[in-house]
PyMOL commands that place a pseudoatom at each C-alpha (Angstrom):
pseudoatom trace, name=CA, resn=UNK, resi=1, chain=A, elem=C, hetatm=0, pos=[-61.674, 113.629, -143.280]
pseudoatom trace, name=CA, resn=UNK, resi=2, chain=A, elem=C, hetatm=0, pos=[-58.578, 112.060, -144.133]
pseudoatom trace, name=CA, resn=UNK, resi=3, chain=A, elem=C, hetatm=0, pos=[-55.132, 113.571, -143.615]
pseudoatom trace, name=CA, resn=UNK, resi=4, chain=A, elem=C, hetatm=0, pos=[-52.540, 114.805, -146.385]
pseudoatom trace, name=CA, resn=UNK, resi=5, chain=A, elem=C, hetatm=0, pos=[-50.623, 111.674, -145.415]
pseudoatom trace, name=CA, resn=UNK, resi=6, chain=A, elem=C, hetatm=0, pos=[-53.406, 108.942, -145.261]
pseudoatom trace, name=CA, resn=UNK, resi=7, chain=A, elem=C, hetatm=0, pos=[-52.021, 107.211, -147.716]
pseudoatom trace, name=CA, resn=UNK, resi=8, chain=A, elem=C, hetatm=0, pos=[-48.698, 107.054, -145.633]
pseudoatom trace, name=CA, resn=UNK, resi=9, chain=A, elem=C, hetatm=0, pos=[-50.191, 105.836, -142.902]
pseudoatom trace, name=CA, resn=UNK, resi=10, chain=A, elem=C, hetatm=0, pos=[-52.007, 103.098, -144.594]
pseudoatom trace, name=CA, resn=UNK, resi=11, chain=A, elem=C, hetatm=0, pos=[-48.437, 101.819, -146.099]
pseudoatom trace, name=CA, resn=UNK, resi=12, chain=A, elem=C, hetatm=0, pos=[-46.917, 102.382, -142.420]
pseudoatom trace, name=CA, resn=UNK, resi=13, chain=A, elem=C, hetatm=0, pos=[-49.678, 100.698, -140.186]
pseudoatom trace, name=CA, resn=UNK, resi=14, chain=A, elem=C, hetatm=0, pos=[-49.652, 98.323, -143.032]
pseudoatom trace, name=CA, resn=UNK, resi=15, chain=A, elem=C, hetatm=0, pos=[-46.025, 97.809, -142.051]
pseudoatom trace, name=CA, resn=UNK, resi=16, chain=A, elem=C, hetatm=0, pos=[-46.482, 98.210, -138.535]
pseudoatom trace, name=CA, resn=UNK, resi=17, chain=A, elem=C, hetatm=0, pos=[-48.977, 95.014, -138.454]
pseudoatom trace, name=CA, resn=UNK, resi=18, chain=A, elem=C, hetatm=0, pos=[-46.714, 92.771, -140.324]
pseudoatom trace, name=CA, resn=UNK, resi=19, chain=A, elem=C, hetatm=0, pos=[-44.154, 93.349, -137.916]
pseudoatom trace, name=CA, resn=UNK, resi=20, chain=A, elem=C, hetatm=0, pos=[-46.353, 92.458, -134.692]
pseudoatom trace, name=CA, resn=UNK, resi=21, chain=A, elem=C, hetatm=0, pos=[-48.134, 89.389, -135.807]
pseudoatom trace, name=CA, resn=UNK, resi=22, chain=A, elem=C, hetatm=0, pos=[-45.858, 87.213, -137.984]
pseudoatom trace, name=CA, resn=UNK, resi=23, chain=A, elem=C, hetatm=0, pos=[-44.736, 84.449, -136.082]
pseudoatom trace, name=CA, resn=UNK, resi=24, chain=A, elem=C, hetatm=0, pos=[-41.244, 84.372, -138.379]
pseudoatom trace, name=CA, resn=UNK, resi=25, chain=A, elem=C, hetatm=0, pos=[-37.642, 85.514, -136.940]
pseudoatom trace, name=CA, resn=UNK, resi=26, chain=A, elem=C, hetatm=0, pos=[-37.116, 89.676, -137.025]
pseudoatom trace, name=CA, resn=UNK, resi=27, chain=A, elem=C, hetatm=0, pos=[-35.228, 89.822, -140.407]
pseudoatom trace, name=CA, resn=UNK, resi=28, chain=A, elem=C, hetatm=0, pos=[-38.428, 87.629, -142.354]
pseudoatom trace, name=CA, resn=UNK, resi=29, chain=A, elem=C, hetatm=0, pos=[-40.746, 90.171, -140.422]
pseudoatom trace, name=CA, resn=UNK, resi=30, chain=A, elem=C, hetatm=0, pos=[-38.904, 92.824, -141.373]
pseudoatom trace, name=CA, resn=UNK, resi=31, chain=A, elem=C, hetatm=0, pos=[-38.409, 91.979, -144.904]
pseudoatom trace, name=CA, resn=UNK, resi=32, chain=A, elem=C, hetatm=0, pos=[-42.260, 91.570, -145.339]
pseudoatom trace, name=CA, resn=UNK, resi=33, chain=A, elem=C, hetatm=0, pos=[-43.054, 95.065, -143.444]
pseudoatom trace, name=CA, resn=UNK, resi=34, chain=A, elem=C, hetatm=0, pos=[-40.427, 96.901, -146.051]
pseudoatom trace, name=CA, resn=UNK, resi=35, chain=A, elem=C, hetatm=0, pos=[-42.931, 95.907, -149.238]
pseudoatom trace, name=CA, resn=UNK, resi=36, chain=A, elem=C, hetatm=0, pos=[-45.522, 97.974, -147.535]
pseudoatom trace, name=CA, resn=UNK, resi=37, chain=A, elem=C, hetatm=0, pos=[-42.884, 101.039, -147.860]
pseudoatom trace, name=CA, resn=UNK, resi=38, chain=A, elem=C, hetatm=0, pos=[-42.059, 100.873, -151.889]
pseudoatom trace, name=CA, resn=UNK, resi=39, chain=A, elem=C, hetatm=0, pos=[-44.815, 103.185, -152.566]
pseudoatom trace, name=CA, resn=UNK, resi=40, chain=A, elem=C, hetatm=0, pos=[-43.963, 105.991, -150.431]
pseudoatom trace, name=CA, resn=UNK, resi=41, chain=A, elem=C, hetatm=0, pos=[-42.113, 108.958, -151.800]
pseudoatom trace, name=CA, resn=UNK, resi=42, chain=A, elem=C, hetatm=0, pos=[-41.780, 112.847, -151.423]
pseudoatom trace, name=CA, resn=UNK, resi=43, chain=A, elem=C, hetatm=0, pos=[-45.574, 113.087, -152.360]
pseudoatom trace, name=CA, resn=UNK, resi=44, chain=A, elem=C, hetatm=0, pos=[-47.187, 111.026, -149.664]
pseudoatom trace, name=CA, resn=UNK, resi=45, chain=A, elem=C, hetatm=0, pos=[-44.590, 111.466, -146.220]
pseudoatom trace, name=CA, resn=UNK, resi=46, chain=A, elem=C, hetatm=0, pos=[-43.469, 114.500, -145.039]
pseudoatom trace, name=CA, resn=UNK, resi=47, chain=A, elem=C, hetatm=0, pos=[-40.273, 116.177, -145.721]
pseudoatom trace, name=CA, resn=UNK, resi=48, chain=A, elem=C, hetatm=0, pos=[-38.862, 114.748, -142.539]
pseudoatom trace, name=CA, resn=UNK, resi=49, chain=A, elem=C, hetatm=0, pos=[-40.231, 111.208, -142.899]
pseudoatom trace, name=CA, resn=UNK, resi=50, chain=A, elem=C, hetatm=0, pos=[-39.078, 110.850, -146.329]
pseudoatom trace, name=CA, resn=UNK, resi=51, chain=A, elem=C, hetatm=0, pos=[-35.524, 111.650, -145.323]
pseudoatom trace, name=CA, resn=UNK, resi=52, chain=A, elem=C, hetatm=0, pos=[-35.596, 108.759, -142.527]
pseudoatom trace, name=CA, resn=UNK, resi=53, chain=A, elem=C, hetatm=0, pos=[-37.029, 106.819, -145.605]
pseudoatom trace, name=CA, resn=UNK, resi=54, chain=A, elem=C, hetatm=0, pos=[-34.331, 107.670, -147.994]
pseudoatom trace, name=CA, resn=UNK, resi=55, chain=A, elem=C, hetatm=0, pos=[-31.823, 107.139, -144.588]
pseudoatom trace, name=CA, resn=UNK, resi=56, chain=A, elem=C, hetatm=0, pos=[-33.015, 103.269, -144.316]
pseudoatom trace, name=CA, resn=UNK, resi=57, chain=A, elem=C, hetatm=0, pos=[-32.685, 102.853, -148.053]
pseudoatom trace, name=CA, resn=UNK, resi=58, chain=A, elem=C, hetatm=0, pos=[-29.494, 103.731, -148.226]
pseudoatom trace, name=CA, resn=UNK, resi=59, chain=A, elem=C, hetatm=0, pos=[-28.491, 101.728, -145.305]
pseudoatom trace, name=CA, resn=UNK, resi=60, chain=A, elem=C, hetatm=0, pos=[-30.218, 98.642, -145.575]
pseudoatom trace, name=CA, resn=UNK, resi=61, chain=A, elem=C, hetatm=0, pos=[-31.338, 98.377, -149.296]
pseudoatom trace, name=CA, resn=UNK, resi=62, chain=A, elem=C, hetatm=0, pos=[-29.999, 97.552, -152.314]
pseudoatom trace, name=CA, resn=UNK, resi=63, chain=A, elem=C, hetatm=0, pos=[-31.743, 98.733, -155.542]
pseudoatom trace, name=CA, resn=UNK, resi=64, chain=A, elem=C, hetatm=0, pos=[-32.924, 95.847, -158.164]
pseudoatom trace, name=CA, resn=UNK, resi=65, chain=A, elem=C, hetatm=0, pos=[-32.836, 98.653, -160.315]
pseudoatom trace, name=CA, resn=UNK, resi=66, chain=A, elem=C, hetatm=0, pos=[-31.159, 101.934, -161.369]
pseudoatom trace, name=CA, resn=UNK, resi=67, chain=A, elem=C, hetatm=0, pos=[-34.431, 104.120, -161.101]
pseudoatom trace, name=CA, resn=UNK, resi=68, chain=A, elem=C, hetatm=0, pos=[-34.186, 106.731, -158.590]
pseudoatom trace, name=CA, resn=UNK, resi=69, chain=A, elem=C, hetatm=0, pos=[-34.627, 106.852, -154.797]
pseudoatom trace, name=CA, resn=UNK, resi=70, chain=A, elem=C, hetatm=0, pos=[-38.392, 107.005, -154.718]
pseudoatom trace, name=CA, resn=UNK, resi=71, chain=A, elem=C, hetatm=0, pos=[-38.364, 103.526, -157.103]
pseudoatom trace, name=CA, resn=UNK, resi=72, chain=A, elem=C, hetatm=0, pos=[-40.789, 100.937, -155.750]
pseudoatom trace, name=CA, resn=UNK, resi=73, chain=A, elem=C, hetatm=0, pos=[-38.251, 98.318, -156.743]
pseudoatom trace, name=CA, resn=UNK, resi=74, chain=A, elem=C, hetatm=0, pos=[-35.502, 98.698, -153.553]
pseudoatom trace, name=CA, resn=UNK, resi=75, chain=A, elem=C, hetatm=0, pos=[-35.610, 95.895, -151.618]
pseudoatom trace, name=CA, resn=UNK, resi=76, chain=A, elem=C, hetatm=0, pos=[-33.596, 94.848, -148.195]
pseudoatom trace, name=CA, resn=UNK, resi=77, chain=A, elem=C, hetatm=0, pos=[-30.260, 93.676, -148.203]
pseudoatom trace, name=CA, resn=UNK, resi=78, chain=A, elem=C, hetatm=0, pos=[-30.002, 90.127, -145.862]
pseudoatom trace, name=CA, resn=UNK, resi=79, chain=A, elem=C, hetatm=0, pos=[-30.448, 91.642, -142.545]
pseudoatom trace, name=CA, resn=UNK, resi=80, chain=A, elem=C, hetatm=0, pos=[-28.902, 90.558, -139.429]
pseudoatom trace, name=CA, resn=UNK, resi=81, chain=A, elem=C, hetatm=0, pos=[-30.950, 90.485, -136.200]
pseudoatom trace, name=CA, resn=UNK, resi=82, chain=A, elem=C, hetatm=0, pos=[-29.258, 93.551, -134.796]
pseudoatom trace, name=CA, resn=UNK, resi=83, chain=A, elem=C, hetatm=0, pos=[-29.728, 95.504, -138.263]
pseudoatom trace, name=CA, resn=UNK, resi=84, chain=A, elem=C, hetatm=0, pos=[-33.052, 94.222, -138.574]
pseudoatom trace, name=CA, resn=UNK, resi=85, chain=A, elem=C, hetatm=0, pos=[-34.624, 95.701, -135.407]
pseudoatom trace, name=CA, resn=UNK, resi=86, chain=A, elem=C, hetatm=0, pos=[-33.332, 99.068, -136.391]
pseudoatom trace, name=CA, resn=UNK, resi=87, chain=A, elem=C, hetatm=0, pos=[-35.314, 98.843, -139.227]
pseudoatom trace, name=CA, resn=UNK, resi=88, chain=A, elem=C, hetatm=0, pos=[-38.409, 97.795, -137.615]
pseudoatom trace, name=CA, resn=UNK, resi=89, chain=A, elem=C, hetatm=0, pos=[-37.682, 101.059, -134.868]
pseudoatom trace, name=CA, resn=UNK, resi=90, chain=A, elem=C, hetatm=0, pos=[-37.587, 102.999, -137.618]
pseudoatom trace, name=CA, resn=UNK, resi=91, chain=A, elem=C, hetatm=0, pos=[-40.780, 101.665, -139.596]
pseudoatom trace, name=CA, resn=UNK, resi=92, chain=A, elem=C, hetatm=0, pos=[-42.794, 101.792, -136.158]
pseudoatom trace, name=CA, resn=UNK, resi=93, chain=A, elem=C, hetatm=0, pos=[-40.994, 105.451, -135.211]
pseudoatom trace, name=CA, resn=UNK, resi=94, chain=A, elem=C, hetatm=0, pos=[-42.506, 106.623, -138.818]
pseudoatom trace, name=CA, resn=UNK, resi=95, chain=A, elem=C, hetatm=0, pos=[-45.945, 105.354, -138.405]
pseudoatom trace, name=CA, resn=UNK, resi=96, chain=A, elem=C, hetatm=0, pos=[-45.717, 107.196, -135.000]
pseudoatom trace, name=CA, resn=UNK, resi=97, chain=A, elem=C, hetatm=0, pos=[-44.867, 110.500, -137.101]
pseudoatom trace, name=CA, resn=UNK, resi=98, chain=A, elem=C, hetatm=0, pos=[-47.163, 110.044, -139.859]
pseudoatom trace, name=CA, resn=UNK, resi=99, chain=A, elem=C, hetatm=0, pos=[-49.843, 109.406, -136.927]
pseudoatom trace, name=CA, resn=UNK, resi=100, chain=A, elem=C, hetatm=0, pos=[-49.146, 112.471, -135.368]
pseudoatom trace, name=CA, resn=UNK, resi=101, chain=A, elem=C, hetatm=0, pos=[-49.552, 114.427, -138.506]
pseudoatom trace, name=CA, resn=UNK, resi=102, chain=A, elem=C, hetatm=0, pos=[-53.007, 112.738, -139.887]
pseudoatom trace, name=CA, resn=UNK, resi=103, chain=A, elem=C, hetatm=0, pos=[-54.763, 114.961, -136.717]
for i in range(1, 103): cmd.bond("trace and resi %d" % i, "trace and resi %d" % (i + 1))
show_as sticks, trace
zoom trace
């Protein structure tokens, strides 16, 4: 039987693949792992995973519109490599906590 946060940890593993098997530079890879993460919101991750959500959003991303902070439409801000592989620790350290949860 599924978890509360299956659908979560689809978006994160998701996520989590693109950024192991694309063969473009960190920023591209992380770039294409973020699109996985428009969907999630207060519903679907935990209290404590939504706030390290909301925390890369507000560092990283820049909103293409002026919905709220659970809007599918933020997308990443040009990334250097440095800022990009905090983003990917964060995606994978997510999927690790949504992981742990779905037991």
């Amino acid at each position: 039987m599924p978890g509360p946060f299956a659908f979560a940890w689809g978006k994160l593993y998701l996520a989590t693949v693109e950024l192991s098997t694309g063969s473009e530079v960190l920023p591209i890879r992380v770039r294409q792992a973020y699109r996985h993460l428009g969907a999630l919101n207060a519903q679907n991750l935990p209290a404590a995973g939504f706030e390290r959500l909301k925390a890369i959003r507000r560092q990283f991303a820049r909103s293409n519109s002026s919905a709220d902070e659970e809007d599918a439409t933020i997308t990443l801000a040009a990334l250097s490599d440095a800022e990009a592989a905090l983003v990917a620790q964060e995606i994978v350290g997510l999927y690790d906590e949504v992981s742990r949860q779905r037991v």
